[in-house]
N, C-alpha and C positions, 0 to 999 in steps of 0.2 A: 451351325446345324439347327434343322429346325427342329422342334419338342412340340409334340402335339398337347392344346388344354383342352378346353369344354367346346370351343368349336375348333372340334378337326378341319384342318384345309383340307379339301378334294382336288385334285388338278390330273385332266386331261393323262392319260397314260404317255402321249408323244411329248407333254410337256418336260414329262420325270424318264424318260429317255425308253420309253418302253413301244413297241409296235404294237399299235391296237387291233390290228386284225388279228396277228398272231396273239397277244392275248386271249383274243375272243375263240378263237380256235382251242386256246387250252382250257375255257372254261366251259366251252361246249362238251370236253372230253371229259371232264371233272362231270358234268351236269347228264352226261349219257347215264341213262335208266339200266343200262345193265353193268352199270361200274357203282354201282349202289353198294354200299356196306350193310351194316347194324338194322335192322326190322325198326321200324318207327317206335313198336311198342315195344319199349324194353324191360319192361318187367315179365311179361311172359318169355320173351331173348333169355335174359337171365336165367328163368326156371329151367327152362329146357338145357340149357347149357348145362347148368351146375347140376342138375336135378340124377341127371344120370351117369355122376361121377361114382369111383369107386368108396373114396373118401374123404368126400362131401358129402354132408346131409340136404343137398339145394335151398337149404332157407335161404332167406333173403333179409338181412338184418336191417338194412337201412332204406329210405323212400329213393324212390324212382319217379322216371317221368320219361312218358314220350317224348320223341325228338322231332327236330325239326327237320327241314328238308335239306338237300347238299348247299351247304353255304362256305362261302370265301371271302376272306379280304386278301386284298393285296397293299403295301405298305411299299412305298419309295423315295429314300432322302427321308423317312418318314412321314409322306403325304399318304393317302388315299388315293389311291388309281386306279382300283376297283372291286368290285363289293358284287355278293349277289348269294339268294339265299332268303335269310333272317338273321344278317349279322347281331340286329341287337336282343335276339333271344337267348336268355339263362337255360344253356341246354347242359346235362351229364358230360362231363369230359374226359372220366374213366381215370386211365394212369396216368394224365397229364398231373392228376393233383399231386401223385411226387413229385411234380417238381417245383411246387407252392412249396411241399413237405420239406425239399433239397432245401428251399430257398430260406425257411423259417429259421435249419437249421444254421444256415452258413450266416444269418443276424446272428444267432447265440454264439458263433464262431467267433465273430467280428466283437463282439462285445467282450470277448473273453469267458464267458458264463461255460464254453465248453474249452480246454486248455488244447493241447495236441488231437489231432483226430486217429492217434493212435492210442490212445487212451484208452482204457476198457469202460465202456457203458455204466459199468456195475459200481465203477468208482463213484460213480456220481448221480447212480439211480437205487434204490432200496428199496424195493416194493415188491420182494422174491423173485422176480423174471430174470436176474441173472446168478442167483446163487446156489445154483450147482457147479462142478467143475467142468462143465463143457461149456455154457451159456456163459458163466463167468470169463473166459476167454476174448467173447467180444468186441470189438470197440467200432466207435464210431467211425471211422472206414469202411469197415466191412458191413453195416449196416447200409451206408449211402450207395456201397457198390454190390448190392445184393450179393456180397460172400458169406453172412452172416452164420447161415446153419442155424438159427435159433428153433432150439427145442422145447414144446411146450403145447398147451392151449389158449388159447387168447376172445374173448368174445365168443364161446361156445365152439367155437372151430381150431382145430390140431392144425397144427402146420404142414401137415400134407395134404390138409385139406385148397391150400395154396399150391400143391407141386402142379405146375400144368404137365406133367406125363402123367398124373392122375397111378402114382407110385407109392406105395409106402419103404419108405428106405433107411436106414441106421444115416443120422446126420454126420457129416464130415467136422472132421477139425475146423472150428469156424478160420476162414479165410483161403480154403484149400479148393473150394466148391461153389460156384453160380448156379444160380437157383432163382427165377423169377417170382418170389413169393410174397402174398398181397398177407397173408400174415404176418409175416414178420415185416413188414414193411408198417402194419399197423402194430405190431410191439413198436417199433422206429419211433412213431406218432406219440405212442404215450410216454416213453422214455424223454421225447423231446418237452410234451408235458410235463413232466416231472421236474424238467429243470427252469421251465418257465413260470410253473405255479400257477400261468394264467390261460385261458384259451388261444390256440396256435391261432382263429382264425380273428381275433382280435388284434394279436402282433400283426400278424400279414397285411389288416386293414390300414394299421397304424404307420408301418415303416415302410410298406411296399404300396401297397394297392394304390392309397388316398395321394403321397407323393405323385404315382404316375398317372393322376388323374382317371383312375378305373371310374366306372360308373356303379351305385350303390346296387344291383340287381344281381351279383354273384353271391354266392353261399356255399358254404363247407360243412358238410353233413359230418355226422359219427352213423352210430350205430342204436338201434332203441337200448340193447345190451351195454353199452360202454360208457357208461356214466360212474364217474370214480371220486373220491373223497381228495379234494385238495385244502387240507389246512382248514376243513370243516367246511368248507364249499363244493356242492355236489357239481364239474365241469365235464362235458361231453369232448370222450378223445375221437377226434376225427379219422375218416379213413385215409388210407395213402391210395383208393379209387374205386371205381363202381362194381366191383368184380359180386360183391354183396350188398350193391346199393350206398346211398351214398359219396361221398367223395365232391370235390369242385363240381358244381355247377357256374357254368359264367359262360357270356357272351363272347361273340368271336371279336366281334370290336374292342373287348379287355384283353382276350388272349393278343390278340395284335400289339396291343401296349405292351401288356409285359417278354414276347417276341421283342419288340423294339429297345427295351433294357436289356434283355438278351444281348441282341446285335452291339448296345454297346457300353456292354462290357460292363454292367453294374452301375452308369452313370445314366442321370435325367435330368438333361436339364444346368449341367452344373452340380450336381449333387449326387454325390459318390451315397448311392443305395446298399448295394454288395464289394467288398473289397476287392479288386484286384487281384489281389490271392486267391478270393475263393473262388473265383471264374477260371481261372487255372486250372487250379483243382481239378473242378467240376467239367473240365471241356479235356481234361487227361483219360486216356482211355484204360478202363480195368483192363490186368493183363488176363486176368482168366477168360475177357470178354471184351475184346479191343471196340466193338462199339459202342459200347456203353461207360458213360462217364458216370458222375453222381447223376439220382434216380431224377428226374429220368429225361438225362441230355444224352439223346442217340448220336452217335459220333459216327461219319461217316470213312471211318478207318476202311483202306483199303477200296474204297469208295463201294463197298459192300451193301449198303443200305440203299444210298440214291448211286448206280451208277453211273446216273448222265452225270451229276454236281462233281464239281472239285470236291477233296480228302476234307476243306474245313468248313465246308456246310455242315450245318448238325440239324436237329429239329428234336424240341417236346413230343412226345408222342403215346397215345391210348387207343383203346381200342373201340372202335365205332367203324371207319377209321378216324382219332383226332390229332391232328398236324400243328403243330408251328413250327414253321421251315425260317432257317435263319441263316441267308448267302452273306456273308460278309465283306466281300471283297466289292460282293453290284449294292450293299447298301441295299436290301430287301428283306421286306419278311412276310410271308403268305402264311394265311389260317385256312386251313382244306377239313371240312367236317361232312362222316359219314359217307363218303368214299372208300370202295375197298381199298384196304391197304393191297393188293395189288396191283392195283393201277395206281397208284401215287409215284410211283418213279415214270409212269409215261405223260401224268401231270407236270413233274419237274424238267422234263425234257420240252415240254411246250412252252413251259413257262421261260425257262432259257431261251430258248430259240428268241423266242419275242423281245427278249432283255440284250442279248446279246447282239 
C-alpha cells in the first residue's frame, strides 16, 4: 500500500482507475456557484446566525477567518488524482474538529489513561462539572455519542445555548436523549484535558498529526474565555468547532491525510496510530442516532445520509459544508469544502459514477 510523505505522488485519475471526464463532470458540480455553502466571511455568518437565537447571547468567543473558495481533493490507492480550490489553505473546519476531539480521546483510551468508556466522567474528572446527581451520571460514551444531557454553563454560554431547536428544555437522564450540542462537546474537551494535564492539541501534534505527515499550518483554537489552571499552568481548552469561533483550522491536503488513516483503520504506514477497537467503536452507530458514530464519524446507516454510497461509506463532517468522505471498499477519500450540504450527495453520485 502506498503511504503518502512530503512528496505526495499525483498520478493521472485513469491511472488510479478513475474516469476523468466524469470526474471533471463532478467537480464542475461541486464548483457550480449556486451550490455554494458558508458566506466567505464568517464572522459576520456567525453573528447573524447566533445573534438572533432565543438562548444565545451571539458573542463570539474565539477568532474566525474568511474562507476560501470551493476546494477538493481527491485521494486513490492514496495518490492524488485531483485537487482544485486551495487545498493547501488553513481554512475553519467547524465540527470536523470532534473528530480530532474523538480521536484525542480514543489515544487516552488506548493508553489506558481512560478505563471502560462506560465509566462516568466524574470518576476521573474533579473540577465540579460533574458533581451534581444528574451530570454525575455521565460517562464517556454518552459524551462521544452526543447522549450526554450535560447541565450547566461552560465559557459564559448554558447548554442551551448549544440546542440547535434554539429550546430551553429540563435535560434528560444522561444517555436517554441526542442532542447536537457544541457545549457540552466543549465540557467533552476539557474533561479530556483534565486527564491529559497537557494541551489536546499538542498530543494530536504528537501521536497523530506529525506520524501522518500533516503539514505544520493547522491550528486548534479555544476560546479567549477558557483558559484553566493545570497544576499551575494556565492551558487553553479547545473547542469541539466553529459554532463560537475557534475550533480545527487545517488544510484540505491534511484533512485528506487524516481521511486516509480513517480509510485504514488506525494504521500509517505500518504503524498502528488508533487501535482497532477504537475504530469499531467509533464506526458503530448510536442507537438513539443510527448515523452518527463517536463525534463526528457520520455513518451512512440506512444509506440515509449519502443515498447514492453503499451502508459503509461514512464521512467527518461540519458545517460550511466540510466533508471527508471515506469509500472503503473503491480505496478513496475526497475533501469537499464549502458546498452546500445539500448538494453533497449529488456530488457523491458523480464521484461514483466516475470511480465505478
Amino acid at each position: 500500500m502506498y503511504f503518502p510523505d512530503g512528496n505526495w505522488t499525483q498520478k493521472r485519475p485513469g491511472e488510479a482507475g478513475v474516469d476523468d471526464a466524469l470526474l471533471k463532470e463532478a467537480i464542475a458540480y461541486a464548483t457550480d456557484p449556486a451550490h455554494a455553502g458558508s458566506p466567505p466571511e464568517l464572522a459576520a455568518h456567525l453573528l447573524a446566525q447566533n445573534g438572533g437565537r432565543k438562548y444565545d447571547d451571539g458573542a463570539t468567543l474565539g477568532p474566525t477567518r474568511s474562507h476560501g473558495p470551493v476546494t477538493g481533493v481527491v485521494l486513490r490507492h492514496g495518490y492524488r488524482i485531483a485537487e482544485w480550490g486551495e487545498p493547501e489553505r488553513a481554512d475553519m473546519t467547524f465540527s470536523i474538529s470532534k473528530s480530532f476531539l474523538s480521536t484525542v480521546c480514543g489515544l487516552a483510551w488506548d493508553k489506558g489513561l481512560i478505563g471502560d468508556l462506560d465509566d462516568r466522567v466524574g470518576d476521573h474528572v474533579n473540577d465540579g462539572g460533574y458533581d451534581s446527581l444528574h451530570n454525575g451520571q455521565i460517562t464517556w460514551d454518552h459524551s462521544l455519542r452526543q447522549v450526554s444531557e450535560w447541565e450547566g454553563t461552560l465559557w459564559e454560554k448554558h447548554h442551551s445555548a448549544g440546542n440547535p431547536d434554539d429550546e430551553l428544555r429540563t435535560p434528560q437522564t444522561p444517555g436517554t436523549h441526542y442532542e447536537y450540542n457544541d457545549v457540552r462537546v466543549n465540557r467533552f474537551a476539557l474533561s479530556l484535558l483534565r486527564v491529559y494535564k497537557q494541551p489536546l492539541p499538542e498530543i494530536l501534534k504528537a501521536e497523530v498529526m506529525d506520524p501522518i505527515g500533516a503539514s505544520g499550518t493547522w491550528q486548534w483554537h479555544g476560546y479567549d474565555n477558557s483558559w484553566v489552571d493545570v497544576d499551575g499552568k494556565q492551558i487553553q481548552s479547545v473547542s469541539g468547532g466553529g459554532h463560537w469561533g475557534g475550533g480545527m483550522w487545517i488544510s484540505a491536503l491534511d484533512l485528506a491525510r487524516f481521511g486516509y488513516l480513517s480509510l485504514n483503520r488506525g494504521v500509517w504506514e505500518g504503524r498502528r496510530i488508533l487501535s482497532e477497537d477504537w475504530i469499531k467503536m467509533a464506526t458503530t452507530p448510536t442507537s438513539l442516532r443510527p448515523t452518527y458514530g463517536f463525534m463526528n464519524w457520520f455513518l451512512n446507516t440506512g444509506q440515509e445520509l449519502m443515498p447514492s454510497a453503499p451502508e459503509a461509506h461514512f464521512f467527518h463532517g461540519g458545517a460550511g459544508a466540510n466533508r471527508v468522505w471515506v469509500a472503503p471498499e473503491l480505496d478513496l477519500v475526497v475533501v469537499l469544502r464549502w458546498v452546500s450540504a445539500d448538494y453533497f450527495d449529488g456530488f457523491v453520485k458523480r464521484v461514483l459514477a466516475a470511480v465505478s
